[in-house]
Each structure stands twice: as C-alpha cells, then as structure tokens.
Backbone as a ProteinNet text record, in pm:
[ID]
protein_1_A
[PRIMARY]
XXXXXXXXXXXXXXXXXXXXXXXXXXXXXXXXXXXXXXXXXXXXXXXXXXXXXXXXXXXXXXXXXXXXXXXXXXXXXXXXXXXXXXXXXXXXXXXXXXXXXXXXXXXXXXXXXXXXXXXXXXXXXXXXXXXXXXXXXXXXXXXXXXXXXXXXXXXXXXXXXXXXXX
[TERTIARY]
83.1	0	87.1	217	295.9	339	382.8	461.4	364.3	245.7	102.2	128.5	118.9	71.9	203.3	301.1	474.9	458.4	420.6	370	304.1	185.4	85	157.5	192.9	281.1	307.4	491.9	581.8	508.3	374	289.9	260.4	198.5	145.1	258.5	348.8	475.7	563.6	545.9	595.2	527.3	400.2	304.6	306.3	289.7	345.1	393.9	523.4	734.9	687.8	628.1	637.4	496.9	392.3	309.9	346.3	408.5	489.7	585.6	661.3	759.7	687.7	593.2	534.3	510.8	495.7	465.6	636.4	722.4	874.7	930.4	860.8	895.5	834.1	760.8	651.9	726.8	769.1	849.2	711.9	615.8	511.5	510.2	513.4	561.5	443.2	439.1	291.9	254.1	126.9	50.1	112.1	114.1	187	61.1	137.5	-3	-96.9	-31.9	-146.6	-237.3	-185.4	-277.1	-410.8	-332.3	-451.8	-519.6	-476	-544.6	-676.1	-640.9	-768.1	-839.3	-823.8	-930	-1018.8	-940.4	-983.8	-1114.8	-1047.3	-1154	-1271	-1218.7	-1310.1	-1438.1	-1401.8	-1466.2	-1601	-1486.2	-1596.5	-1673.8	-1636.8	-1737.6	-1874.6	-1844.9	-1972.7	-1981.7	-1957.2	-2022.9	-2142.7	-2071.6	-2169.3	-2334.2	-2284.1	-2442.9	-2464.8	-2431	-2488.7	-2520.6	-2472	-2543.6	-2664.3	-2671.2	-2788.1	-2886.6	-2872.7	-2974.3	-3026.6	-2989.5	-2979.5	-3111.2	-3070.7	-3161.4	-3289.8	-3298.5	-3384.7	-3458.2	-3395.2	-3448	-3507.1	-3485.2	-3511.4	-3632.5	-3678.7	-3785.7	-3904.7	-3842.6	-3946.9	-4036.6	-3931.1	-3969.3	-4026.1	-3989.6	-4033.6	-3971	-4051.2	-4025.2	-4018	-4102.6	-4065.6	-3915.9	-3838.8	-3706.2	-3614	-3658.2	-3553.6	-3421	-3422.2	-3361.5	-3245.1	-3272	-3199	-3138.5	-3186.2	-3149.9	-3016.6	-3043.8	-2936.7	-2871	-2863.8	-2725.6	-2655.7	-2674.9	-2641.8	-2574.5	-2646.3	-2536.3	-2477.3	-2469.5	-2325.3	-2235.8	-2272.7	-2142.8	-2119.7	-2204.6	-2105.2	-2017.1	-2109.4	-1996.3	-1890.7	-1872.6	-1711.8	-1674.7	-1746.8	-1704.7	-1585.8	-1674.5	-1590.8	-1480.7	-1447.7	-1354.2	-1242.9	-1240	-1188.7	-1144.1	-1226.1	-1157.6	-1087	-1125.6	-1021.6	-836	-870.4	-749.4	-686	-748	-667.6	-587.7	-702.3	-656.3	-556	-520.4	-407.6	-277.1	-304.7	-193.2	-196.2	-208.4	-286.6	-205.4	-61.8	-43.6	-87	-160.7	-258	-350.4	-356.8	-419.6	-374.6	-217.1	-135	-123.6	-239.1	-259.3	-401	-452.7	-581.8	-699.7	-635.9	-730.1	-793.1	-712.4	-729.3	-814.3	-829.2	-910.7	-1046.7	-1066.9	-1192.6	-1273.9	-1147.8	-1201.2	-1316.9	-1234	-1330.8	-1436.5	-1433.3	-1567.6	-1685.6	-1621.6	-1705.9	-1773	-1712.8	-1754.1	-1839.8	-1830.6	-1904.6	-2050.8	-2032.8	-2130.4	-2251.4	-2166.8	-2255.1	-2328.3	-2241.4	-2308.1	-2463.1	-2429	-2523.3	-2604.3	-2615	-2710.3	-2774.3	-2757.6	-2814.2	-2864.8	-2828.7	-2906.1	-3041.5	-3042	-3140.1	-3251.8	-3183.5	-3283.6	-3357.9	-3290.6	-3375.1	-3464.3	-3439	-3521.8	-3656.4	-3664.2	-3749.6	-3822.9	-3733.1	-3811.2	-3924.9	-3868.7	-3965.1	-4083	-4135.8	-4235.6	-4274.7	-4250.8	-4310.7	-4372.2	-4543.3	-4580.1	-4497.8	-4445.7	-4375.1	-4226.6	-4190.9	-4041.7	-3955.8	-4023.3	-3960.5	-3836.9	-3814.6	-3715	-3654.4	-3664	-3573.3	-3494.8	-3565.6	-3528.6	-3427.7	-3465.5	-3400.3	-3254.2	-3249.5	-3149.2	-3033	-3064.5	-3050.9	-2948.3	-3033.1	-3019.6	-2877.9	-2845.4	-2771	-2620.5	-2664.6	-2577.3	-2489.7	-2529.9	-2524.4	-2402.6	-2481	-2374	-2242.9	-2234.6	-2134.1	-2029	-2113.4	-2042.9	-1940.2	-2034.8	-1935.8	-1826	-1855.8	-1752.5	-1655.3	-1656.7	-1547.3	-1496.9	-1579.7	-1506	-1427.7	-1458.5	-1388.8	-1243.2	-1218.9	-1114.4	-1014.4	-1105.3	-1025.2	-978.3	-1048.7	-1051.3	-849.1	-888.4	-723.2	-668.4	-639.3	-547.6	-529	-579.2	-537.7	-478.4	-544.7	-495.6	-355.8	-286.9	-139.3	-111.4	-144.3	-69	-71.8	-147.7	-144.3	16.7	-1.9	41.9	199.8	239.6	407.1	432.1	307	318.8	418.2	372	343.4	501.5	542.4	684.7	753.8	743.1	874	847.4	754.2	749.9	862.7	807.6	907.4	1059.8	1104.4	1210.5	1296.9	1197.3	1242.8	1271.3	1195.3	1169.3	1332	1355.2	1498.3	1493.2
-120	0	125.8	119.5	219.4	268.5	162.2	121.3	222.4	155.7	256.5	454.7	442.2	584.2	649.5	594.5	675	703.6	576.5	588.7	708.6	705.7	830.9	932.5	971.3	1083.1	1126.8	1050.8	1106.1	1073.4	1041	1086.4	1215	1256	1390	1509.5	1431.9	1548.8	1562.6	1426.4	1441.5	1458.1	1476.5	1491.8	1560.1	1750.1	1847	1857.6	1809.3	1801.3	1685.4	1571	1470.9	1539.2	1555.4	1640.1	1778.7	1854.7	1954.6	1972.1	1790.5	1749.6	1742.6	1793.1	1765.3	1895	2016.4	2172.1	2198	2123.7	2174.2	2174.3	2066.5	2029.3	2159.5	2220.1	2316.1	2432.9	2474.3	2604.6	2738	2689.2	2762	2897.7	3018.8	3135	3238.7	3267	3329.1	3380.6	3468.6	3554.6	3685.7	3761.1	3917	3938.3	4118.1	4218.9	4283.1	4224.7	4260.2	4104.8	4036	3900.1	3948.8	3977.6	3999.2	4143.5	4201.3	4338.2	4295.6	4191.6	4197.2	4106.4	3984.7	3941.5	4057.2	4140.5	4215.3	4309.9	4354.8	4452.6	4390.3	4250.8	4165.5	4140.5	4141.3	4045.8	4227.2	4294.9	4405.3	4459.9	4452.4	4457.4	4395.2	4244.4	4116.7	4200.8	4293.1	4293.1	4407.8	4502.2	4584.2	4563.1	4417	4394.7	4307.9	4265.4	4157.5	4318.1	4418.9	4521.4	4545.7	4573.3	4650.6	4502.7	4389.1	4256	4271.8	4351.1	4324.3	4426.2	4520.1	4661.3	4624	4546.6	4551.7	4411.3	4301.5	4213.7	4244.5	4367.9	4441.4	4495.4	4567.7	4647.9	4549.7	4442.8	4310.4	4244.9	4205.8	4121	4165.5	4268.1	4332.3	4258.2	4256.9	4216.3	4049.7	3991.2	3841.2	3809	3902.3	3869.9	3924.1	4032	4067.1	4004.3	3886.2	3815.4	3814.2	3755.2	3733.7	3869.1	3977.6	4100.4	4147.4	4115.9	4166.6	4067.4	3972.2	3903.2	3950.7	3976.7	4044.3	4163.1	4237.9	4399.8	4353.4	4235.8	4265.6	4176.6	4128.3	4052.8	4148.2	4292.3	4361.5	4440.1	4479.4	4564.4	4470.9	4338.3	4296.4	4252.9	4259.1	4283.7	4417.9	4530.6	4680.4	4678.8	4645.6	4637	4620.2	4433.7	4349.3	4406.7	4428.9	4556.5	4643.8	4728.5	4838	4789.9	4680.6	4600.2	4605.1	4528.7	4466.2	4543.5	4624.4	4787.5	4841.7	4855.7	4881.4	4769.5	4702.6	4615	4472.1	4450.7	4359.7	4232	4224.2	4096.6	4050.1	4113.6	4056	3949.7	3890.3	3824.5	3689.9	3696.1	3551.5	3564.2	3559.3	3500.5	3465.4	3473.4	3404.9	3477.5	3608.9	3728.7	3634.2	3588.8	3552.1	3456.6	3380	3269.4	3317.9	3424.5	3512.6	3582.1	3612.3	3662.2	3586.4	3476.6	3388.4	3300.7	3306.6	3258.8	3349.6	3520.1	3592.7	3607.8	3542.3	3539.3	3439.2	3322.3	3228.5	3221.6	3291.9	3345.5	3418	3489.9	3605.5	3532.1	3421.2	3346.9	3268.1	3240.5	3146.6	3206.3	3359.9	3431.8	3434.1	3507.1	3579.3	3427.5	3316.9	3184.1	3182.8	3180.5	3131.9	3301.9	3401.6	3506.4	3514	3452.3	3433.5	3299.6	3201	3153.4	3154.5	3227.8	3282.3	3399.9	3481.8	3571.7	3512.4	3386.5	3325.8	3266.2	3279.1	3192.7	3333	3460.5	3604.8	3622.2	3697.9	3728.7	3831.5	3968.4	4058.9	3985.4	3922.2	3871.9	3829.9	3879.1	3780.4	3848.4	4032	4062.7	4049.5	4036.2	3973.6	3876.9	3788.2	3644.2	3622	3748.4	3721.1	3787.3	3900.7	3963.8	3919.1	3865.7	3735.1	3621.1	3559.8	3460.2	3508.1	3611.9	3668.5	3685.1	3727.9	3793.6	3662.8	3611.8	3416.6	3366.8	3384.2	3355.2	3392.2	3525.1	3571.2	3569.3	3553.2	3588.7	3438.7	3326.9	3233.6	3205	3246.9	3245	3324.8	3441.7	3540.8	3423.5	3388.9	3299.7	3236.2	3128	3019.8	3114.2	3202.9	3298.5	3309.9	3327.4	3409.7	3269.8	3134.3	3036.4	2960.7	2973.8	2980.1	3046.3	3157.1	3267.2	3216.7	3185.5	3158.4	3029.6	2915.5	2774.2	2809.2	2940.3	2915.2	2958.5	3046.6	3084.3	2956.9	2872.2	2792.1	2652.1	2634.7	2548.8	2583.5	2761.3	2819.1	2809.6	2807.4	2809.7	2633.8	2564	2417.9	2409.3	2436.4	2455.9	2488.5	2641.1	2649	2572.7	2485.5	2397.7	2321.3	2250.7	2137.8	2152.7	2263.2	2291.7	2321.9	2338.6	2378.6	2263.4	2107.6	1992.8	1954.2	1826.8	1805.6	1643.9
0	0	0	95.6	74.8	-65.2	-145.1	-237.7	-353.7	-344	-420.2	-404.1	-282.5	-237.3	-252.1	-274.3	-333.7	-508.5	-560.8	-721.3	-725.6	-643.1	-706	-640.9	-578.9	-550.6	-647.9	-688.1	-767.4	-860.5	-908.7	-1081.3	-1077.9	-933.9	-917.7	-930.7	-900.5	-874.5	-1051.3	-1115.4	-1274.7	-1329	-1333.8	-1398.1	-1495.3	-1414.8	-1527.1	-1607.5	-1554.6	-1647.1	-1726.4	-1750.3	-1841.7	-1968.8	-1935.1	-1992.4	-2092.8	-2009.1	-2074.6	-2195.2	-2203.6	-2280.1	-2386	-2505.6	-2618.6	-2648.4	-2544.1	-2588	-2609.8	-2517	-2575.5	-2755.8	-2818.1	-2903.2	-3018.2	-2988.9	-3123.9	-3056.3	-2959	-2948.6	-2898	-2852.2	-2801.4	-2750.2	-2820	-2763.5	-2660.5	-2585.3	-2485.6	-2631.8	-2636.2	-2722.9	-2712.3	-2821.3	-2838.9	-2810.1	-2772.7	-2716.4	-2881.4	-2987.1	-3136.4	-3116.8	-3065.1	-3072.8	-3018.9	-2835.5	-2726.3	-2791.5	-2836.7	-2842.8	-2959.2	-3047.5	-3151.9	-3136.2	-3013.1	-2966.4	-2843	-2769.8	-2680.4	-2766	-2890.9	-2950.9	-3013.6	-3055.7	-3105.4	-3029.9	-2885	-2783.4	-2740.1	-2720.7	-2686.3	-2745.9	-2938.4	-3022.2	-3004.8	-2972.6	-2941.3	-2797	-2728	-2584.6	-2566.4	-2724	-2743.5	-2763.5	-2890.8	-2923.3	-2761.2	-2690.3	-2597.5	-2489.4	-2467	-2401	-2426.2	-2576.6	-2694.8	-2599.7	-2656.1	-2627.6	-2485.4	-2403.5	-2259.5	-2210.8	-2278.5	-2262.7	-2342.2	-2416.8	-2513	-2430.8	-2418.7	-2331.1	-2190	-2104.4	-1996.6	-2017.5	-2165.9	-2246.4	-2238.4	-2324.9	-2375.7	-2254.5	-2205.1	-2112.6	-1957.2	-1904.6	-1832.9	-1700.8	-1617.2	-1430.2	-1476	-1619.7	-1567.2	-1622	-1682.3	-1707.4	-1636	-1499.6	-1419.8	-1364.2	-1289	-1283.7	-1384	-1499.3	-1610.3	-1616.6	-1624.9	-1656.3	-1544	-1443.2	-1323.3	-1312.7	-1379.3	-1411	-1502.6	-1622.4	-1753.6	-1686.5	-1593.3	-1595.2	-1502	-1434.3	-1304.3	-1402.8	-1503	-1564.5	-1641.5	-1739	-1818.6	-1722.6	-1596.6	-1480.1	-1448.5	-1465.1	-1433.9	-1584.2	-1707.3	-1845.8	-1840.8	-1795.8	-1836	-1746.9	-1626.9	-1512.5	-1621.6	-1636.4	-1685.1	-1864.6	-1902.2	-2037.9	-2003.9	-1930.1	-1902.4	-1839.8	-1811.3	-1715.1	-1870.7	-1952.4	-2081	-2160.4	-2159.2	-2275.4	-2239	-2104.7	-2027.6	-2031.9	-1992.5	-2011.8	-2057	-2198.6	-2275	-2206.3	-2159	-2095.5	-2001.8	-1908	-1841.8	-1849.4	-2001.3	-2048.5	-2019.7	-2015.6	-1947.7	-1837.3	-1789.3	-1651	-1616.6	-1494.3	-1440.2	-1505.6	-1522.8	-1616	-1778.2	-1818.1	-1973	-1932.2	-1833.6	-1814.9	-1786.2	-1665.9	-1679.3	-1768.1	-1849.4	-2001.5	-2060	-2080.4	-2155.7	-2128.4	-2015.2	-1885.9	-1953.7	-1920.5	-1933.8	-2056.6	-2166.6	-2300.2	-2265.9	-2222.9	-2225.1	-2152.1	-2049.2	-1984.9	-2099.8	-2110.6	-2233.4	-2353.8	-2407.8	-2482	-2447.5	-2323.6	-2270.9	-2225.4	-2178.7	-2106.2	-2263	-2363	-2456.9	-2544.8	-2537.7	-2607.7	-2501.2	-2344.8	-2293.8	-2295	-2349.1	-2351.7	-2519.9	-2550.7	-2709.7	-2682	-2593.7	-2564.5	-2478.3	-2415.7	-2330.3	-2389.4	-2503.7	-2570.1	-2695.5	-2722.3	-2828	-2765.9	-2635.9	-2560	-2527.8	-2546.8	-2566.4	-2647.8	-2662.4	-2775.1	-2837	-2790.6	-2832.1	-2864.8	-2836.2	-2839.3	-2945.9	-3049.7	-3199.6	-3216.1	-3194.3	-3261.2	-3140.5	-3013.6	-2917.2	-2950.5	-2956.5	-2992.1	-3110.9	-3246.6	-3312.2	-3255.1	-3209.1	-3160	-3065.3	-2943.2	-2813.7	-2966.2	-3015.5	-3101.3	-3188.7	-3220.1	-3330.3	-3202	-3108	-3036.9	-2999.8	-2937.1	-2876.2	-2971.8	-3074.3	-3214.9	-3184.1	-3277.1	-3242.2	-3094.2	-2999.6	-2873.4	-2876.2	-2918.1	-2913	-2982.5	-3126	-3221.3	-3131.8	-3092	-3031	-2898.5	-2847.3	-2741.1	-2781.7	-2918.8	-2928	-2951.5	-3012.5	-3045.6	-2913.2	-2825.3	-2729.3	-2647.4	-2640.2	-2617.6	-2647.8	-2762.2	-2859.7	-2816.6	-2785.8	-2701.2	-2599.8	-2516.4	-2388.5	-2419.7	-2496.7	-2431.8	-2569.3	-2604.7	-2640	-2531.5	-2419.1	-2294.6	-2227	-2189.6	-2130.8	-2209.1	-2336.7	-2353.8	-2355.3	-2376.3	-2346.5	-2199	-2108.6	-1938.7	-1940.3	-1968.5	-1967.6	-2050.6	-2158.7	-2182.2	-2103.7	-2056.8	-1954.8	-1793.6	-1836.5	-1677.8	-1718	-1820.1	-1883.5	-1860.7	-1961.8	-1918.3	-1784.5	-1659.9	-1531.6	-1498	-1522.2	-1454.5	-1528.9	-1400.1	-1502.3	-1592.2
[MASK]
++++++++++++++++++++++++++++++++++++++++++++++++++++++++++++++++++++++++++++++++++++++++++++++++++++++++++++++++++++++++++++++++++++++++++++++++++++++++++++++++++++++

C-alpha cells in the first residue's frame, strides 16, 4: 500500500514536467499584445451587441425577465472592469485574467441563447429572440477565439514547466 501511495505521488509530482515534454517540441511562444489586443476589440465589439440585447431584453420582457437582466449587468460591470485592465496592459491576459475573459464570453453566450429563448415563448419577443439569437452567435464564435489565445498561454506556461523539470 505504501509502495502505491509513493507511485501516485511522484505521478502527481511528474506529472506536469512529463506532460509539458510535447509543448517543448513546437516552441510555443505566450501571445503578443497585437494578438490579445484583436481578440480584446473583437470580444468588446460582441459585448456591445450583448449590451444593446440586454436593454432591449429588460424592455421586452419586463419584471418576468428581471432576474436574467441583473445578471447580464453585473457581468457587463465585471465585463468593463476586466476591459479596461486589458486595454491597459494587454499581458494581463497571461494570466488568471485571460481565463476570466473567456468565462465571461461564455457566460454572455449562454445568457443571450437562454434570452432568445425565453423571448420566443413572448408574444412581443420575436425581434428579441431574433437579436438574443444573433448575439449568442457571435459571442461564441469570439469565445472560441479568445478560447485559442489563452490555451497558447497555457500550452508556453506548460513549456517552460518542462524545461524547469529536469
């Protein structure tokens, strides 16, 4: 049993460094700040229309979409935080930040799919729905974008592990 619980150890402890040894080989460089900067503008473009959807979903739907609605503005209020961080210092992005980023994209996606859904069970709701529906779109395409950005930060992190391990 000892013999076991030493194995899983030193797996847990090589884990990284043996894992890592396959990002050494492609030469994985973090993301430049023109990378992060045109997913950043990309992403806030899609945050515009997912604002526009928000206000307009607030209009439509009234008190039975509140809920939904005051989720939407405390995520664009840690949307704009989190932009302004970037715009400033786009490497921020290689780190825990880039990972929030794209949460927050994902979020946005998923808020604005289940508000086109809820707007189509609205009699008024069609151009909601279509709007919600359009936004969703896009928001994900921009995720998957920003998605790629990060997992090259992740996979140059994971290189210079490699290289640290001996």
């Amino acid at each position: 049993m000892r013999l076991l619980n030493n194995a899983i150890v030193i797996a847990l402890l090589m884990g990284p460094c043996a894992a890592a040894g396959h990002a050494q080989d492609r030469g994985t460089a973090f993301p430049l700040d023109g990378d992060i900067n045109l997913v950043v503008l990309q992403a806030d473009s899609v945050m515009d229309q997912y604002r526009a959807a928000v206000v307009q979903e607030e209009t439509v739907l009234g008190k039975g979409g509140a809920d939904a609605v005051s989720r939407d503005k405390q995520l664009l209020g840690s949307w704009n935080f989190t932009l302004k961080g970037l715009q400033v210092k786009p490497q921020a992005f290689n780190s825990e930040l880039g990972l929030e980023f794209v949460l927050m994209l994902d979020d946005a996606a998923r808020n604005t799919a289940l508000c086109s859904a809820a707007a189509a069970q609205n009699s008024a709701g069609a151009e909601l729905a279509k709007g919600c529906g359009d936004a969703s779109m896009h928001l994900h395409m921009v995720s998957q974008n920003a998605s790629a950005l990060y997992r090259q930060y992740l996979e140059a992190v994971q290189e210079r592990v490699a290289k640290a391990c001996p």
